[in-house]
C-alpha positions in Angstrom: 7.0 5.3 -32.3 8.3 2.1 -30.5 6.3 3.2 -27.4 3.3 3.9 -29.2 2.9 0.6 -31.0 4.0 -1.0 -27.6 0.5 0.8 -26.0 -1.0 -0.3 -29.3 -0.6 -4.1 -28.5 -1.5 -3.7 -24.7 -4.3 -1.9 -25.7 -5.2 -4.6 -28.1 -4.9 -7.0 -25.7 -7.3 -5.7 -22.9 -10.1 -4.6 -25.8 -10.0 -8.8 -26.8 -10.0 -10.2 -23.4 -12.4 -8.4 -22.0 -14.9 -8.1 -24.9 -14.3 -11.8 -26.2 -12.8 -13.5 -23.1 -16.4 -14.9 -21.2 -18.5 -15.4 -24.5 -16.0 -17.9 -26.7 -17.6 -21.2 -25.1 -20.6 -21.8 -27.7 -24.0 -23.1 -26.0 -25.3 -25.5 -28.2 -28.8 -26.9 -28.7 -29.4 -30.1 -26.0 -31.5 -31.4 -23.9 -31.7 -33.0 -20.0 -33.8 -35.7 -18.3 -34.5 -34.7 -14.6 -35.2 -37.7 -12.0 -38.5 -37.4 -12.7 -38.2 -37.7 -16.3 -39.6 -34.4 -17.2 -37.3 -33.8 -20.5 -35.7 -30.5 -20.9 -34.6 -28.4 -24.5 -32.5 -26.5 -23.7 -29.1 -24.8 -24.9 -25.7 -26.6 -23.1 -22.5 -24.8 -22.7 -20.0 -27.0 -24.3 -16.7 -27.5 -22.6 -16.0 -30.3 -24.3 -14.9 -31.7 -20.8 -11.5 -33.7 -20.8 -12.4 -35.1 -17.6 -16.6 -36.4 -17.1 -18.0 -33.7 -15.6 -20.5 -33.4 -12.4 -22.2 -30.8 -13.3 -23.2 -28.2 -16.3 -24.3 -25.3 -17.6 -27.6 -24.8 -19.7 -29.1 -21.8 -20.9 -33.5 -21.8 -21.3 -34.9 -21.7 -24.7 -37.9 -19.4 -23.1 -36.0 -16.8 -21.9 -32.2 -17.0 -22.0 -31.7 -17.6 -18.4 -28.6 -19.3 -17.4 -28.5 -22.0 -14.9 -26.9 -24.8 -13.5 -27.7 -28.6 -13.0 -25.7 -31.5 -11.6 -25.9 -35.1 -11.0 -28.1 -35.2 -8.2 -30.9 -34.1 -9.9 -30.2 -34.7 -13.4 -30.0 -39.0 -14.9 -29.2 -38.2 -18.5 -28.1 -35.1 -20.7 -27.0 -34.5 -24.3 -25.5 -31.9 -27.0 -27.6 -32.8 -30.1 -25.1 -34.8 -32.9 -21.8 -34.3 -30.4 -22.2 -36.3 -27.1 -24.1 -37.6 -24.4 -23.9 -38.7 -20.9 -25.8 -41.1 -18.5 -25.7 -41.4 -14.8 -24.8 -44.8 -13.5 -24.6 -46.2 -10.1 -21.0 -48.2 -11.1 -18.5 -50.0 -9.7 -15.1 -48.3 -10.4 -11.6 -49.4 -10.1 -9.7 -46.8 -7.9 -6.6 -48.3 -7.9 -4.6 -46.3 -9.9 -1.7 -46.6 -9.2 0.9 -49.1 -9.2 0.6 -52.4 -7.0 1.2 -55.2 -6.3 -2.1 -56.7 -7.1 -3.7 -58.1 -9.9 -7.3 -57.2 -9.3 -8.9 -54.3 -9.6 -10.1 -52.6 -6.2 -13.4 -51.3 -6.5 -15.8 -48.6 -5.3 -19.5 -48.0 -5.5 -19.3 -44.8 -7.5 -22.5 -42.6 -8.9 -20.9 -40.6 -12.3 -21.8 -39.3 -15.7 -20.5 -41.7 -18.4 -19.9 -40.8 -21.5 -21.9 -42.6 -24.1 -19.3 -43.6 -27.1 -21.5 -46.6 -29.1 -25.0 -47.0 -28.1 -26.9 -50.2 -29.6 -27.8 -53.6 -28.9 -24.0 -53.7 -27.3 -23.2 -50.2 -25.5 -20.1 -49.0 -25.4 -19.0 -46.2 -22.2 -16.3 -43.9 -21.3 -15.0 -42.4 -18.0 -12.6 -40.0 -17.6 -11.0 -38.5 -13.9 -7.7 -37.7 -12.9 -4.9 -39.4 -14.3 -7.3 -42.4 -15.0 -9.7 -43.4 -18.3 -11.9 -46.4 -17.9 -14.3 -48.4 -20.3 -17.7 -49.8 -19.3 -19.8 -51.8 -21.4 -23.8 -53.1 -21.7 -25.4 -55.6 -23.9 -29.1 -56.6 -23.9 -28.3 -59.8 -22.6 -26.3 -57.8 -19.6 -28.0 -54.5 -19.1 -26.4 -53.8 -16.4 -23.2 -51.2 -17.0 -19.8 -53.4 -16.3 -16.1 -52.3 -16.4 -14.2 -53.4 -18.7 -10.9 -54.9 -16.5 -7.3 -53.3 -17.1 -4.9 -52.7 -14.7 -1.3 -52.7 -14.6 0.4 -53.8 -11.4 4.3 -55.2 -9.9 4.7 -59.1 -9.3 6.8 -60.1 -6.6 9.8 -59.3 -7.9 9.1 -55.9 -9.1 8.1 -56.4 -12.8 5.2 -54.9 -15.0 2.3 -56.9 -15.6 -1.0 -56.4 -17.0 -4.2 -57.8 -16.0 -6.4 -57.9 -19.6 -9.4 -59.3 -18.4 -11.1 -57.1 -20.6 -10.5 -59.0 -23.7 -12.4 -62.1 -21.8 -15.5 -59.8 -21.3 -15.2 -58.9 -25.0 -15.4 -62.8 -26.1 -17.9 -63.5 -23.9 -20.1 -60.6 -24.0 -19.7 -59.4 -28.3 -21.3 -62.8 -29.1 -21.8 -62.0 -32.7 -18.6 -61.5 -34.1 -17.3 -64.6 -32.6 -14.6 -63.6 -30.7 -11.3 -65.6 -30.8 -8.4 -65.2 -28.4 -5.9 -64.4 -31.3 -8.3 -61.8 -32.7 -9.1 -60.3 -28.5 -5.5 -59.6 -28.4 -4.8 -57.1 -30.7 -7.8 -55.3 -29.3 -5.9 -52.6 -27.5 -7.4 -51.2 -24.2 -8.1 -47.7 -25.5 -11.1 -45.5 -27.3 -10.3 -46.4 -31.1 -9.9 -50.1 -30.5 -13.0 -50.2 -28.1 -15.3 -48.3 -30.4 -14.3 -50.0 -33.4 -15.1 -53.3 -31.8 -18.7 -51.9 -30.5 -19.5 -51.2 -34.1 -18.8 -54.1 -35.5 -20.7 -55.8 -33.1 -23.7 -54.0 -33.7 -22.7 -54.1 -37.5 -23.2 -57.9 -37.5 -26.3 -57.9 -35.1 -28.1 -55.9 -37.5 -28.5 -53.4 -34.6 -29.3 -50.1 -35.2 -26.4 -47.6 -33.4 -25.2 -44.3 -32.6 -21.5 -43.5 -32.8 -20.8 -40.3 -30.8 -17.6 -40.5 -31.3 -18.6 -39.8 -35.1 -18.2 -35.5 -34.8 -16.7 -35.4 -38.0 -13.0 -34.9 -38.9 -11.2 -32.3 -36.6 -8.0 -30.3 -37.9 -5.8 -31.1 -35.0 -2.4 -29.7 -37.3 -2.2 -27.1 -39.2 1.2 -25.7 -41.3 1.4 -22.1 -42.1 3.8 -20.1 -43.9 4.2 -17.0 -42.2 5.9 -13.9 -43.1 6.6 -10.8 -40.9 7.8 -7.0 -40.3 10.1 -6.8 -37.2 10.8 -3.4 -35.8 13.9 -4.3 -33.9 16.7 -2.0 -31.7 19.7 -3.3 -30.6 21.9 -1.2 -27.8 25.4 -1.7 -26.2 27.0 -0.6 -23.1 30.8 -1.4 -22.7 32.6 -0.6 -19.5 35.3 -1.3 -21.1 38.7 0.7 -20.2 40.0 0.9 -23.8 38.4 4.3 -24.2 38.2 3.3 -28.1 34.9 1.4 -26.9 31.9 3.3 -25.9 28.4 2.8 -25.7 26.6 1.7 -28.6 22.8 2.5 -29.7 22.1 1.1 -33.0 18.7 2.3 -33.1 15.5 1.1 -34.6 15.2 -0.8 -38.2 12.5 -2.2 -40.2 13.7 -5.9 -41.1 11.4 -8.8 -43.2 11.7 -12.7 -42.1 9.6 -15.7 -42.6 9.1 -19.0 -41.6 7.0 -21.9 -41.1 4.7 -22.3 -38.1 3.4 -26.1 -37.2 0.3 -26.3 -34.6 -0.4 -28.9 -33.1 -4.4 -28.8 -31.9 -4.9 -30.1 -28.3 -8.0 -32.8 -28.6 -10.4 -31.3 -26.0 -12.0 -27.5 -24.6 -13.3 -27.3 -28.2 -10.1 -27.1 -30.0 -9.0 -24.3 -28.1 -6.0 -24.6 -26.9 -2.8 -25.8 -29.3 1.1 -26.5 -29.1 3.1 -24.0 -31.5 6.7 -24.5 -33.4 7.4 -21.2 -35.4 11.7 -21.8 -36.5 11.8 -18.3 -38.4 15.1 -16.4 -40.2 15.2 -13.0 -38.4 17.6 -10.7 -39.5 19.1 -7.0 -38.5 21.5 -4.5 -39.9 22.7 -1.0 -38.9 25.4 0.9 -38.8 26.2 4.2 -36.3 29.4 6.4 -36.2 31.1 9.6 -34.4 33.8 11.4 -35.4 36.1 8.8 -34.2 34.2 5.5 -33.9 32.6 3.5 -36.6 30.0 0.4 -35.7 28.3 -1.8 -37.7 26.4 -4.7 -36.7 25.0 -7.7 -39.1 23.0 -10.4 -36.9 21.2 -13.0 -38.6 19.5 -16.0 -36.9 17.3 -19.1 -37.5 15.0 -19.0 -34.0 13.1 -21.8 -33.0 10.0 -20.7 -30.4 8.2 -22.9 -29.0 4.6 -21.9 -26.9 1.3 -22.1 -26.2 -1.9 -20.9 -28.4 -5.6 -20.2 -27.3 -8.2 -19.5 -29.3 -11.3 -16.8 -28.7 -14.1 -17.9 -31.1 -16.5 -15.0 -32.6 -18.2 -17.5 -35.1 -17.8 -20.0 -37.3 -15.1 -18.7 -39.3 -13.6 -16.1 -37.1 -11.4 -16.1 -34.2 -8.8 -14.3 -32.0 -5.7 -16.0 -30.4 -3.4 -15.5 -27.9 -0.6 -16.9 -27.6 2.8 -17.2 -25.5 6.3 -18.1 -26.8 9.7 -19.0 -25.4 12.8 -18.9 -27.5 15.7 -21.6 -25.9 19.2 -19.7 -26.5 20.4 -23.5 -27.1 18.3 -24.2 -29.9 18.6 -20.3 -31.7 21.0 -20.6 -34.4 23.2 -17.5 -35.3 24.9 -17.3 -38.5 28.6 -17.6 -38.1 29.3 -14.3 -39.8 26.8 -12.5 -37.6 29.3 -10.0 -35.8 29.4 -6.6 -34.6 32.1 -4.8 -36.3 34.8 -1.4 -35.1 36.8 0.7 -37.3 39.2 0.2 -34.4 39.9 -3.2 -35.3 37.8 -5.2 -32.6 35.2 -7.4 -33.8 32.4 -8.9 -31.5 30.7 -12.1 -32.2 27.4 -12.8 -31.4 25.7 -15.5 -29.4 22.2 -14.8 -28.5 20.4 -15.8 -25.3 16.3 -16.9 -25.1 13.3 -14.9 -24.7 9.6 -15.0 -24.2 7.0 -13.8 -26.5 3.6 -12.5 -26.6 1.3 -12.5 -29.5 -2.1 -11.6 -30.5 -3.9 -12.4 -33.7 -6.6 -12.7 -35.8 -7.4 -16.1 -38.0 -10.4 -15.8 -40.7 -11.5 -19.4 -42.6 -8.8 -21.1 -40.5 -6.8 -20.1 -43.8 -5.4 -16.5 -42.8 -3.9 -14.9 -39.8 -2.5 -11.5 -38.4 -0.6 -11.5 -35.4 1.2 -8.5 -34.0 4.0 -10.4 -31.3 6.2 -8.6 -28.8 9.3 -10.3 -27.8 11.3 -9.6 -24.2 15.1 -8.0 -24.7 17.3 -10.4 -25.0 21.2 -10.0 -25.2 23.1 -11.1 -28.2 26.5 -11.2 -27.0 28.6 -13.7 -25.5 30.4 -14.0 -22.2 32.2 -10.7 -22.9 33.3 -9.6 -19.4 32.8 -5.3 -20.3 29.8 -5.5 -22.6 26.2 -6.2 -21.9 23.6 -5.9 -24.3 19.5 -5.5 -25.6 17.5 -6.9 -28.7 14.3 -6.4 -28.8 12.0 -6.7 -31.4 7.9 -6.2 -31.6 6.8 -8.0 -35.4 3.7 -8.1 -37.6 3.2 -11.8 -38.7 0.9 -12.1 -41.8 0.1 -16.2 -42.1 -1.3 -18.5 -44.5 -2.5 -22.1 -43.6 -1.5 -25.1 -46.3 -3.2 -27.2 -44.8 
């Protein structure tokens, strides 16, 4: 039986990689302006990029055709009410690091920037590695400026900031008025930035589009979740007290519960998320020969940690999969959890960490099914004759609160 669900969930597995695996990416409706302005409908695959891409992915409206475009041939592209982007030829501070200079070093750079507040006063984004930079345009300066921040050492080794930005920002945002008290609690980051673009164009009486406006995302979610666990536990003593022998407790159907909190990563579409699942496990048995009695009675609070990500189908379906490691530091066993002989020998139990794997279904991001198997892990502690397996392979029914 244990074999056959353990085919089950590998079987599982393979059917929803390969059948849901390529197609989970949505193409949605947008358009791109090619360098000879021809305008172009077409569907976009959205990545929602962390980093501003290069490059894309469309798919034609005529015929379904997939193809590729990049920033050689393409000065503008867009995903209808989510985001836009707009070649620039900029100057771009590559010093990202830390030194031990207070101006930014610049380089003549042609990227995509990402659009955040357009208006009267524009408001830009730039994401690469390990670096996120602002640029800015107003109709009095069309052209596309950085905004200045950089960290860097003095002399003797302390951190500075250069905050130039909040200069630009009083003499640039002319309408609000700008004062250096109010500049400086303008943090260097997107929700200060944007905030400040809008009320700029707010108090211009400028017409505007937010893009940072895609309405609210669930980036946590708490779920109660309550499972079946068909768990074995087995013993091997090499023990010379011939009392001791090997010990198979078999397989038993145990219930547990607990609470799962995800935390949803803010970019790839919501797909990927941070998972902390502490669940009460718990497993009894009993075996005897005509001269040995053993009873085991192991209960634990585990705390896994892992990783989640998400296969959409539509709109209120999706698969998951997910990865989990339980730290035998962190796993609470109850202090009468003990393995117990007739002989008079009692052996407590201290359990070591294990990965899981798990697979699920979620419906209305309300309800999930999940079928996890977890990797043998021993329960005993630094007994110098005995060695030991727990395994256990659960059905996890869930239900979102919010």
């Amino acid at each position: 039986m244990y074999s056959y669900i353990n085919n089950l969930v590998i079987t599982f597995s393979i059917s929803l990689l390969t059948q849901y695996g390529y197609g989970q990416v949505t193409f949605d409706k947008g358009y791109f302006i090619r360098n000879d302005n021809q305008r172009i409908e077409c569907e976009i695959k959205n990545l929602d990029w962390k980093r501003n891409p290069a490059k894309f992915i469309y798919r034609s409206l005529e015929n379904g055709e997939e193809d590729r475009a990049n920033i050689g041939t393409v000065k503008e592209f867009g995903i209808y009410n989510y985001s836009k982007f707009l070649r620039s030829n900029v100057e771009i501070d590559i010093s990202n690091k830390l030194y031990d200079r207070r101006n930014p070093t610049y380089s003549s750079e042609v990227v995509f920037l990402e659009v955040l507040i357009e208006g009267e006063s524009n408001l830009y984004q730039y994401r690469g590695n390990n670096s996120e930079k602002y640029f800015y345009s107003t109709e009095e300066s069309p052209g596309i400026t950085q905004l200045v921040y950089k960290e860097y050492l003095t002399s003797n080794g302390q951190l500075a900031k250069n905050n130039y930005y909040q200069q630009q920002l009083i003499n640039h945002l002319n309408c609000l008025e700008l004062d250096v008290d109010k500049v400086e609690r303008i943090n260097y980051r997107k929700k200060d930035l944007t905030n400040v673009f809008i009320r700029e164009n707010t108090c211009a009486n400028s017409e505007f589009t937010n893009y940072t406006d895609k309405g609210k995302r669930d980036l946590f979610n708490l779920s109660l979740r309550a499972r079946m666990n068909s768990s074995s536990l087995e013993l091997w003593s090499a023990d010379p007290n011939p009392n001791f022998r090997n010990t198979d407790f078999g397989k038993k159907i145990e219930f547990g519960i607990g609470i799962e909190a995800e935390f949803i990563l803010p970019f790839n579409k919501n797909k990927w998320a941070i998972i902390l699942e502490p669940t009460y496990q718990s497993f009894a048995s009993q075996t005897e020969s005509s001269t040995i009695t053993s009873q085991v009675n192991y209960r634990s609070i585990e705390f896994p940690i892992g990783i989640r990500y998400y296969l959409f189908l539509e709109d209120n379906a999706k698969f998951f999969v997910n990865g989990t490691l339980t730290n035998g530091l962190v796993l609470f066993d109850f202090p009468e959890s003990k393995i117990e002989y007739n002989t008079g020998r009692d052996l407590e139990i201290n359990s070591g960490g294990n990965f899981g794997l798990g697979f699920g279904y979620k419906h209305h991001d309300r309800y999930s099914l999940e079928i996890r198997f977890q990797e043998k892990r021993g329960v005993l502690g630094s007994y110098q004759f005995w060695s030991s397996e727990y395994q256990t392979l659960s059905l996890i029914v869930g239900y979102s609160m919010f």
